[in-house]
TITORGU-254104 format. One record per residue (C-alpha): residue in one letter; x, y, z; residue number from 1. Coordinates in pm, whole numbers, plus 50000, padded with zeros to 5 digits. Layout:
<residuo->A | x->X | y->Y | z->Z | num->NUM> .
...
//
This chain:
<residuo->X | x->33238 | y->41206 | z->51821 | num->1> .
<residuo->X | x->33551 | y->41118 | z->51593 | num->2> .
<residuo->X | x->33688 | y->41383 | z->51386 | num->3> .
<residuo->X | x->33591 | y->41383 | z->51003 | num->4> .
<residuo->X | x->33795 | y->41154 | z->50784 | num->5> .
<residuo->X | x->33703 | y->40958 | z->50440 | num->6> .
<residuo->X | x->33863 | y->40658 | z->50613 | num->7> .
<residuo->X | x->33659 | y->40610 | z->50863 | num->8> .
<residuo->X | x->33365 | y->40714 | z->50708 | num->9> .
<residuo->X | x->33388 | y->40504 | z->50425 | num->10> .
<residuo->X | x->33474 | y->40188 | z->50633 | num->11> .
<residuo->X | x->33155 | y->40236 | z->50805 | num->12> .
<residuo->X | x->33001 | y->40284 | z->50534 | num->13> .
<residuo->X | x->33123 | y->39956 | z->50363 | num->14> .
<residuo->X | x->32997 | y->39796 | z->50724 | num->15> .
<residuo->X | x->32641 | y->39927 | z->50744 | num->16> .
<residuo->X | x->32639 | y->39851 | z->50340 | num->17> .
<residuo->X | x->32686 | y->39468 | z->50444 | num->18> .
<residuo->X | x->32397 | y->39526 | z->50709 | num->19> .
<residuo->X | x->32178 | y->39637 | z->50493 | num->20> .
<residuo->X | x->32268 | y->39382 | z->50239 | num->21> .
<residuo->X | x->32192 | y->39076 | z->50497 | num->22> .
<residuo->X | x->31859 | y->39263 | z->50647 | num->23> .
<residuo->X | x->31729 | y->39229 | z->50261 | num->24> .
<residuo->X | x->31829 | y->38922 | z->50175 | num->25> .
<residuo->X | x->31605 | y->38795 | z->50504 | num->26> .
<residuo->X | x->31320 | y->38925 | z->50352 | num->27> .
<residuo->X | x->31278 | y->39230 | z->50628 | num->28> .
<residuo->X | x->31208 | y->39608 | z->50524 | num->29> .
<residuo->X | x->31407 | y->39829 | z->50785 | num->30> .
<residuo->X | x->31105 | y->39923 | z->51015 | num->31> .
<residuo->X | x->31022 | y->39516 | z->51029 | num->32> .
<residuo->X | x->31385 | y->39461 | z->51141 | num->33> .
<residuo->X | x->31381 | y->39771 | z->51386 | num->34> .
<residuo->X | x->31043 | y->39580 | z->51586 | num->35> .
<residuo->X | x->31192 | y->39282 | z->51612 | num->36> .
<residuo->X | x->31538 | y->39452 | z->51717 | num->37> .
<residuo->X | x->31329 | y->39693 | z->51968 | num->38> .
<residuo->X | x->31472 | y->39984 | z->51836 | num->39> .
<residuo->X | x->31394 | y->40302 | z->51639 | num->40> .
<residuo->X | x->31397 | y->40258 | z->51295 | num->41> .
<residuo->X | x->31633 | y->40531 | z->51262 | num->42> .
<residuo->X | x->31897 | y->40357 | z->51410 | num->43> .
<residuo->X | x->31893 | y->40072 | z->51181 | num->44> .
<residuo->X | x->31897 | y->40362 | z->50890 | num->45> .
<residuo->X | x->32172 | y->40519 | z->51078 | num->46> .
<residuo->X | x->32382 | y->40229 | z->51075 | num->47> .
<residuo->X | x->32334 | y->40093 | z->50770 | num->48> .
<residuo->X | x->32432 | y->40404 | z->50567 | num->49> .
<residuo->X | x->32729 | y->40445 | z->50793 | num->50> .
<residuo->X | x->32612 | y->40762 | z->50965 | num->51> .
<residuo->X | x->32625 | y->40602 | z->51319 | num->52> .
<residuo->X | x->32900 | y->40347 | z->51449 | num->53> .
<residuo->X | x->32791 | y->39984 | z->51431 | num->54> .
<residuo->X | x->32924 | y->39848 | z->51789 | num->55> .
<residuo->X | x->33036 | y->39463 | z->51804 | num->56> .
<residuo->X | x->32665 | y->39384 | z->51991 | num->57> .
<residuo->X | x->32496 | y->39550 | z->51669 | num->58> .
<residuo->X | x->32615 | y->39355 | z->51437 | num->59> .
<residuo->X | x->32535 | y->39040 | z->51664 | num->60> .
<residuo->X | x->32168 | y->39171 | z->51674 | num->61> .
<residuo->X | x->32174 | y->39177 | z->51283 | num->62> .
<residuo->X | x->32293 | y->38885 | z->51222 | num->63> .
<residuo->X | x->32124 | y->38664 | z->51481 | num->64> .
<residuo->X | x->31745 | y->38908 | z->51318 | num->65> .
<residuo->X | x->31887 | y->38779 | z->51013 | num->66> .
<residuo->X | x->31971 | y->38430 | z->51027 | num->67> .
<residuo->X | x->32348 | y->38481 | z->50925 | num->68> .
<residuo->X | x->32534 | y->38140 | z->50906 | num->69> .
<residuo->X | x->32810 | y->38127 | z->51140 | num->70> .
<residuo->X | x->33094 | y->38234 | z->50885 | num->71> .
<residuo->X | x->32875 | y->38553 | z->50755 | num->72> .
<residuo->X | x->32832 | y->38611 | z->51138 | num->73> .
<residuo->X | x->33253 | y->38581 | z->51175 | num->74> .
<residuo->X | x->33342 | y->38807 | z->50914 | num->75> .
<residuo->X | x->33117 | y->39076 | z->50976 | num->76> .
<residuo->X | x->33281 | y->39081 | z->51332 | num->77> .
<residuo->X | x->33586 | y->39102 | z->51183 | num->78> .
<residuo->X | x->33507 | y->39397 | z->50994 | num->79> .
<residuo->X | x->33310 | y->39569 | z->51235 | num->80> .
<residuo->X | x->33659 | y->39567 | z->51521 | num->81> .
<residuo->X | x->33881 | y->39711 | z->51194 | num->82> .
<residuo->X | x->33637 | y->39992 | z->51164 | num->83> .
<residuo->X | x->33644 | y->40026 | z->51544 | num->84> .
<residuo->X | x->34048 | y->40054 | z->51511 | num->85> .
<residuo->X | x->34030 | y->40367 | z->51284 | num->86> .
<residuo->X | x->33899 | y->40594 | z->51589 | num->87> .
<residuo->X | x->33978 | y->40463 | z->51918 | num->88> .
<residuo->X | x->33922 | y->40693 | z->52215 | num->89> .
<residuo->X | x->34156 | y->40701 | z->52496 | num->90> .
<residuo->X | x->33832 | y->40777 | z->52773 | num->91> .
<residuo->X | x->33716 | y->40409 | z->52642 | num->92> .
<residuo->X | x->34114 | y->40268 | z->52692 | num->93> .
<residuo->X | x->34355 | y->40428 | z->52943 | num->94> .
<residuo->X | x->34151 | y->40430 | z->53248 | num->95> .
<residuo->X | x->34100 | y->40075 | z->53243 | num->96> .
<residuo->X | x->34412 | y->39909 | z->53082 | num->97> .
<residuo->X | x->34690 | y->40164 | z->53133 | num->98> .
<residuo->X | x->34920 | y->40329 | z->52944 | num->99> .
<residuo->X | x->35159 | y->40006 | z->52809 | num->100> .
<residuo->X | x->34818 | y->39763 | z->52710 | num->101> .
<residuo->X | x->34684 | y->40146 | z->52501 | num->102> .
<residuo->X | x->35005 | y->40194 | z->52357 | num->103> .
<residuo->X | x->35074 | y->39804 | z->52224 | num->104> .
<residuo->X | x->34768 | y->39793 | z->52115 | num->105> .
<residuo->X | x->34749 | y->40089 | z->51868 | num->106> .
<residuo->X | x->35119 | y->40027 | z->51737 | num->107> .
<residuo->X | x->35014 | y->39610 | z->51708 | num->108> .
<residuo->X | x->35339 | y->39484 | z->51481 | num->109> .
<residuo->X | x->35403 | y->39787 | z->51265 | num->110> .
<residuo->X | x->35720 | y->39849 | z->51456 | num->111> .
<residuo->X | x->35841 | y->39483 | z->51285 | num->112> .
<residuo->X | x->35729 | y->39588 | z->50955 | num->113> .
<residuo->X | x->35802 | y->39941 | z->50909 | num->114> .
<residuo->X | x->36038 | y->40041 | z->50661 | num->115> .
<residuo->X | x->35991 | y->40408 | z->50616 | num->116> .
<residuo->X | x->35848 | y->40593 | z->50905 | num->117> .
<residuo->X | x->35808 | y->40994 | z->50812 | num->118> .
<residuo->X | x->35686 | y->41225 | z->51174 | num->119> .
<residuo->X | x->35622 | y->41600 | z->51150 | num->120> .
<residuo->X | x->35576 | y->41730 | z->51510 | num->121> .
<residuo->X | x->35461 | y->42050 | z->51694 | num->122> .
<residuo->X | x->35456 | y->41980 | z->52022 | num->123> .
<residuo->X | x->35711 | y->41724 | z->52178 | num->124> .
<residuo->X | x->36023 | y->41569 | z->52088 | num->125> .
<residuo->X | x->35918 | y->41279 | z->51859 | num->126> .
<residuo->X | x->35859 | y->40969 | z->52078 | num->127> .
<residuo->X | x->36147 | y->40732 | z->51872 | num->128> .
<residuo->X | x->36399 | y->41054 | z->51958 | num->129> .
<residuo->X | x->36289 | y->41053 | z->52389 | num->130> .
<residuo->X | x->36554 | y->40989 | z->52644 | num->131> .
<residuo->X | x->36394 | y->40770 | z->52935 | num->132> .
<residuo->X | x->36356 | y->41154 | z->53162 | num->133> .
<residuo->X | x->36175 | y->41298 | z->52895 | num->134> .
<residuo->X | x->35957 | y->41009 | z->52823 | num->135> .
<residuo->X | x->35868 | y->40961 | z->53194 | num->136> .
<residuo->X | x->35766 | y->41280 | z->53183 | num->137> .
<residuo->X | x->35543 | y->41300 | z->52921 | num->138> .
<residuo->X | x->35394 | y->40931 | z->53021 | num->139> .
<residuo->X | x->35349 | y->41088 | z->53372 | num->140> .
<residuo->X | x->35168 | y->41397 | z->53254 | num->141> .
<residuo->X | x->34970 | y->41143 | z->53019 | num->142> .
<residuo->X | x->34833 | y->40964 | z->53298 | num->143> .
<residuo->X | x->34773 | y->41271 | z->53515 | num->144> .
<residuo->X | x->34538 | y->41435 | z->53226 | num->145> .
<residuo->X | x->34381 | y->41114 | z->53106 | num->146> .
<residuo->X | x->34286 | y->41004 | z->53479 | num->147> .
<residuo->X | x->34418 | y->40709 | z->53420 | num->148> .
<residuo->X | x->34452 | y->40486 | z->53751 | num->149> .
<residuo->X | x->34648 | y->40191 | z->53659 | num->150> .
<residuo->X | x->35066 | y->40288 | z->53663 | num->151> .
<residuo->X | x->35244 | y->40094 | z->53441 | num->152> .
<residuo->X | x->35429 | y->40366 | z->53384 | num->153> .
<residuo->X | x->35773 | y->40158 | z->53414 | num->154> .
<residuo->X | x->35599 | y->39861 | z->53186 | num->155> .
<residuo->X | x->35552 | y->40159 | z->52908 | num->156> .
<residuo->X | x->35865 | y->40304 | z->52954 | num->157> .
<residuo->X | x->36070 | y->40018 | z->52854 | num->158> .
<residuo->X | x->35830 | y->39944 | z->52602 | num->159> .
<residuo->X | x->35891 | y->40262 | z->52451 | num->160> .
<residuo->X | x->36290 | y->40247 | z->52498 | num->161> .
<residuo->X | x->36230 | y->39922 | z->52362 | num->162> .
<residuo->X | x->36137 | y->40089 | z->51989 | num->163> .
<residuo->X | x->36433 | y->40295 | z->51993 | num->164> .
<residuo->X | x->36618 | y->40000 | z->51911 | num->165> .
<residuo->X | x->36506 | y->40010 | z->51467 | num->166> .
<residuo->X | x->36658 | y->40327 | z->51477 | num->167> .
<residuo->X | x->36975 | y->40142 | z->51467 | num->168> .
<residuo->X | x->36830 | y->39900 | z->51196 | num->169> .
<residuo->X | x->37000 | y->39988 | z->50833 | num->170> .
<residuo->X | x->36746 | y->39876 | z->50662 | num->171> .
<residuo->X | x->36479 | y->40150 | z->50781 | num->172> .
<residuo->X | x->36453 | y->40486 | z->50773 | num->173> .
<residuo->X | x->36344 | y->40717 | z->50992 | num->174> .
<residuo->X | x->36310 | y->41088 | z->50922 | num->175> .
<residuo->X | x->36130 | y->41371 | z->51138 | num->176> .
<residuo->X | x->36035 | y->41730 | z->51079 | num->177> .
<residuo->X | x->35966 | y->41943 | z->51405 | num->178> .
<residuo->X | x->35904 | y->42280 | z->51430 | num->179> .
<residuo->X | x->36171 | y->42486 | z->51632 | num->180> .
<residuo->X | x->35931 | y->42604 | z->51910 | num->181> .
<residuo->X | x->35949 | y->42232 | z->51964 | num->182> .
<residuo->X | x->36342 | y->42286 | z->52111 | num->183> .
<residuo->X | x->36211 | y->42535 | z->52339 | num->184> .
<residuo->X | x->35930 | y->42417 | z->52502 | num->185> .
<residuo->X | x->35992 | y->42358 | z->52874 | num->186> .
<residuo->X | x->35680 | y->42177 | z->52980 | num->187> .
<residuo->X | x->35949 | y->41942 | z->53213 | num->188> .
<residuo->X | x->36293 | y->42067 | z->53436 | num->189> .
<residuo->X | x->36555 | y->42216 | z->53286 | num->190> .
<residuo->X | x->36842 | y->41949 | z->53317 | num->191> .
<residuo->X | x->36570 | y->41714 | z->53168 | num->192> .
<residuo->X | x->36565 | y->41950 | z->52856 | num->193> .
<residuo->X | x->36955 | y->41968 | z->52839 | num->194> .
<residuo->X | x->36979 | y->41605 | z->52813 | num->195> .
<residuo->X | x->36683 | y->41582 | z->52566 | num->196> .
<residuo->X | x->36830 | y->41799 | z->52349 | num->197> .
<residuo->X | x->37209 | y->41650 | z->52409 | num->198> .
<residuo->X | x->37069 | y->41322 | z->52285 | num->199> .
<residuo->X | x->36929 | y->41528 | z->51962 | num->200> .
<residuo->X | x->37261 | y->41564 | z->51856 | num->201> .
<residuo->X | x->37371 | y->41208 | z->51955 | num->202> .
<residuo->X | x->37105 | y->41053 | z->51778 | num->203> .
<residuo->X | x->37103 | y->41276 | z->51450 | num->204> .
<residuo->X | x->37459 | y->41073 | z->51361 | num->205> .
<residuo->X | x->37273 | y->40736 | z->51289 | num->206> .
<residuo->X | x->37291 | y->40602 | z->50937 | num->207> .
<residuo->X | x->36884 | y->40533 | z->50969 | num->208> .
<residuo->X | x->36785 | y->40892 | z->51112 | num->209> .
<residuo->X | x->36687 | y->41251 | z->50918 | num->210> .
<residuo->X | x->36636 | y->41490 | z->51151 | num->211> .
<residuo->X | x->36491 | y->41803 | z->51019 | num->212> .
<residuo->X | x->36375 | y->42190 | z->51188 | num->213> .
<residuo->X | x->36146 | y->42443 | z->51048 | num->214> .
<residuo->X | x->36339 | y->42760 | z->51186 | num->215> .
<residuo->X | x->36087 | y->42964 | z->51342 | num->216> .
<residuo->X | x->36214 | y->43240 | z->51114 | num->217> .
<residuo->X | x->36207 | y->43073 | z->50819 | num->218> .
<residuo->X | x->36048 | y->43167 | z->50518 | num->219> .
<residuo->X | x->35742 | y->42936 | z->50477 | num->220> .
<residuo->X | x->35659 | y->43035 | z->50148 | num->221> .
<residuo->X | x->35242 | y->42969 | z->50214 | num->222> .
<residuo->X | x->35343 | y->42602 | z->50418 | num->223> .
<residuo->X | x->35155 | y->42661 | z->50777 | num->224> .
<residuo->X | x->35189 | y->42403 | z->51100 | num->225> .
<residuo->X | x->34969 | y->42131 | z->51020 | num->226> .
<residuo->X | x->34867 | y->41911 | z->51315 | num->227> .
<residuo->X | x->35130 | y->41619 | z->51387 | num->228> .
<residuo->X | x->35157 | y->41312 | z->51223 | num->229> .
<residuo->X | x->35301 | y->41020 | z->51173 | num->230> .
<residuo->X | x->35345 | y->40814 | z->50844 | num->231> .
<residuo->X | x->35394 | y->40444 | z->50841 | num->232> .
<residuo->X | x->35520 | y->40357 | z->50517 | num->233> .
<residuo->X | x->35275 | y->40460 | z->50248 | num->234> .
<residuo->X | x->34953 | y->40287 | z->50363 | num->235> .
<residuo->X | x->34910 | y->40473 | z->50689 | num->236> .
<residuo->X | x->34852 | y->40846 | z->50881 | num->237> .
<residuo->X | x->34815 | y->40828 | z->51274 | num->238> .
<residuo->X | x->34716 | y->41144 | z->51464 | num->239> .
<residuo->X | x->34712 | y->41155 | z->51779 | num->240> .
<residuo->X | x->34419 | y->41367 | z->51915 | num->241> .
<residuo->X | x->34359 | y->41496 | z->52202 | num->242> .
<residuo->X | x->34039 | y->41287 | z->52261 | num->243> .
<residuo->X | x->34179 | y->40980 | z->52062 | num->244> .
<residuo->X | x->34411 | y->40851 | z->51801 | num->245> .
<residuo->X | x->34310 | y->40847 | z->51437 | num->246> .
<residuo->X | x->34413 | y->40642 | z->51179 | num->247> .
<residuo->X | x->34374 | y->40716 | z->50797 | num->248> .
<residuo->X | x->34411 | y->40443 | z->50543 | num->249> .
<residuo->X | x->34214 | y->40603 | z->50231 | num->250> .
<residuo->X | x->34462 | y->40668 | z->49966 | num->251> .
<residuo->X | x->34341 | y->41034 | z->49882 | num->252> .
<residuo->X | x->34367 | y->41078 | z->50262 | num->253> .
<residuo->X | x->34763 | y->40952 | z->50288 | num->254> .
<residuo->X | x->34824 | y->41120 | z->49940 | num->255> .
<residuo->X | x->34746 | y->41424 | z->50096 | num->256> .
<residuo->X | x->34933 | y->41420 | z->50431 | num->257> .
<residuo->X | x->35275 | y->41285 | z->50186 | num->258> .
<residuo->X | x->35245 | y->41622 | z->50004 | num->259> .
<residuo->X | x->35163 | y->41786 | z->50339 | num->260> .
<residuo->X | x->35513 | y->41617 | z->50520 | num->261> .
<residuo->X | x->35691 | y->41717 | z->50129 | num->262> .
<residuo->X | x->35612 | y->42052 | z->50173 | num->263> .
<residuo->X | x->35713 | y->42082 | z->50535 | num->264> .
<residuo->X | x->36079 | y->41883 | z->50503 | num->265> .
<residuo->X | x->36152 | y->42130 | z->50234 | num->266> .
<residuo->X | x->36176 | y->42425 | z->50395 | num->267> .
<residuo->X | x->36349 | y->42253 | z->50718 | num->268> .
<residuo->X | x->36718 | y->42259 | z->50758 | num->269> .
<residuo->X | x->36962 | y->42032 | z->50857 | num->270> .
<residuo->X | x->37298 | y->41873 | z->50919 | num->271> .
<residuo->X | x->37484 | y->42189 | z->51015 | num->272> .
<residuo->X | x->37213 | y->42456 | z->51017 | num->273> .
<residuo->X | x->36978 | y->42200 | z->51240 | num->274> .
<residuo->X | x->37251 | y->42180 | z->51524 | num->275> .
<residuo->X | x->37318 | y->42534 | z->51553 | num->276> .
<residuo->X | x->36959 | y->42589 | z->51624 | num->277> .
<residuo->X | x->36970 | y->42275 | z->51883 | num->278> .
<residuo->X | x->37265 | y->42456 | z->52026 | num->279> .
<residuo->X | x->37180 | y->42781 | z->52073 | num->280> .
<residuo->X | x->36857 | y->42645 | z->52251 | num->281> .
<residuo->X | x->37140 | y->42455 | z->52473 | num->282> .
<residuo->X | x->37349 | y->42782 | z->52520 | num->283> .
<residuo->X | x->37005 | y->42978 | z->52637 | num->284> .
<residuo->X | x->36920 | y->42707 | z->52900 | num->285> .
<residuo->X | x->37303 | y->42765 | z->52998 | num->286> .
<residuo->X | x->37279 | y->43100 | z->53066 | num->287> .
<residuo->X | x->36928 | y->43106 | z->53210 | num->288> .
<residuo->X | x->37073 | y->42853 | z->53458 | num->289> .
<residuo->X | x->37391 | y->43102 | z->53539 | num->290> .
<residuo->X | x->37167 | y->43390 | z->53599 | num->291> .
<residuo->X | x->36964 | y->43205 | z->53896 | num->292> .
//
């Protein structure tokens, strides 16, 4: 199951609302519907108050029960795949269109529209910040967890380069918080980590990029690690889960991950102070690499 968010839940609720609006106006009570549906009238209750996912084939069934006209039967499709875009998860993608199809499809054409893109990360470099080693890497050990069998790992790749190219863009901004630990995480070779982190300080000279670090040793003054995220603009959150990728459109929900992503840049450093810390993490992979 998804993880808990208003957005989703209230989009299915909004869904099953519409359902429930169509059964009624046919004239059929919910147990009526469920016999001539063959089902348990428990689904249809389900789905209708948004407890249970309605899947593209339910909301066929209710409107062909129902007698929807053709446009009625359109929109409600329509709908129902926006709902299905909030929580998508990777078991029902990767394996069967690879890594580049998963990956276009969840970005679609926010990468032409974004203006203001705001990431606060825990555990990698930030995707937009990857030299191609690093991102081979991680799209490697991607397909190795995820059992995906199609490699288009090369197709993704240059997809993903591809991006890189708005952070040259004046009129966007990008700006990242990552935690420290982030800097010394070693999940790939050592002179694949010495050029990540050499492009760090390449990239933190462009006009359109904020790079920020939480020093592990920083006073936090009550601010914890969240989970990472991603803000697009002001109308969107993505998470990336392990399970799936979330994304949160209710404005309480994106109001809350803004002050969240506040709180965090505040007590980050950079300029100066941010490239000492990539530098000493650069000195220690030195040394570590005399000592062998």
């Amino acid at each position: 199951m998804p993880p808990s968010s208003s957005s989703l839940q209230a989009a299915r609720q909004r869904l099953g609302g519409k359902l429930r609006e169509l059964r009624l106006a046919a004239g059929l009570t919910g147990r009526a519907f469920a016999a001539a549906a063959g089902c348990q009238a428990s689904k249809v209750s389900q789905i209708e108050k948004g407890v249970r996912p309605a899947s593209a084939d339910d909301v066929r069934l209710w409107c062909r029960i129902c007698g929807a006209t053709e446009l009625q039967a359109e929109e409600l499709l329509t709908e129902q795949a926006a709902v299905a875009r909030l929580w998508i998860a990777f078991r029902d993608l990767d394996r069967r269109t690879g890594l580049n199809a998963t990956q276009k499809m969840l970005s679609g054409d926010m990468w032409e529209r974004v203006r203001l893109f705001r990431t606060y990360q825990t555990k990698v470099v930030p995707g937009l910040l990857q030299t191609a080693g690093y991102m081979t890497a991680v799209l490697n050990a991607v397909r190795r967890e995820r059992g995906v069998e199609v490699d288009d790992i090369a197709d993704a790749l240059a997809e993903r380069i591809g991006r890189q190219g708005y952070l040259l863009q004046r009129d966007r901004q990008f700006m990242f918080v990552i935690e420290e630990p982030v800097l010394w995480f070693r999940p790939f070779s050592a002179e694949v980590q010495r050029e990540q982190l050499a492009h760090l300080l390449d990239v933190m000279t462009l006009p359109s990029v904020s790079l920020s670090i939480i020093p592990m040793r920083a006073d936090r003054q009550g601010r914890r690690p969240r989970e990472s995220f991603d803000i697009t603009d002001s109308d969107l959150v993505t998470i990336e889960m392990l399970t799936g990728f979330l994304s949160l459109t209710h404005p309480d929900e994106i109001a809350a991950y803004v002050t969240a992503w506040e709180q965090l840049y505040s007590i980050a450093v950079r300029g100066r102070k941010a490239r000492a810390l990539i530098r000493d993490v650069l000195a220690a992979l030195d040394e570590a690499a005399g000592s062998e």
